[in-house]
C-alpha angles and dihedrals in degrees: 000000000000119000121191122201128201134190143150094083116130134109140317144163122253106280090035137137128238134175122196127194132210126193126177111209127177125068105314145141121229128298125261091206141347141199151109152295136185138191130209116204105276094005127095125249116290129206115243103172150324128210091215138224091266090044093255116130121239132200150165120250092247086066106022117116090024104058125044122190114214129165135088133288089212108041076046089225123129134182123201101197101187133199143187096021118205122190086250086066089068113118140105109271126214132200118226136189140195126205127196102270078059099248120153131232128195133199120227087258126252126228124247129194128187109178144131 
């Protein structure tokens, strides 16, 4: 079974950096895809990015130009380095990956912060 593992979450001041990590352990072949996900209290789960199948990043306008996603499908490891932080980016965040028979793993979610 895959298990994904997040950390780097924790709390910073509007402007900020943060990096987030993501590492798949447990007997697996490479990702399809990876990425990440994040939830806001009473909203749904919202896309962040995905390091897709090709090795090119993808995002949604409310993050692009701030996160980059950086890592490797097939070593299943995954970085969210994040700038320019605003209070609407708080939110725990969540890794996902994607295999070949297109099943989904999550990670347990890690908290993000983003206050003065």
């Amino acid at each position: 079974q895959v298990q994904l593992v997040e950390s780097g979450g924790g709390l910073v001041q509007p402007g900020g950096s943060l990096k987030l990590s993501c590492a798949a352990s447990g007997r697996s072949f490479a990702m399809y895809s990876m990425g990440w996900y994040r939830q806001a209290p009473g909203k749904q789960r919202e896309w962040v990015a995905t390091l897709t199948s090709s090795g090119a990043p993808n995002y949604p306008d409310s993050v692009k130009g701030r996160f980059t996603i950086s890592g490797s499908n097939v070593k299943k490891s995954v970085t969210l380095q994040m700038d320019s932080l605003k209070p609407e980016d708080t939110a725990v965040y969540y890794c996902n990956a994607r295999d070949y028979e297109l099943n989904h793993f999550w990670g347990q979610g890690t908290q993000v912060t983003v206050s003065s």
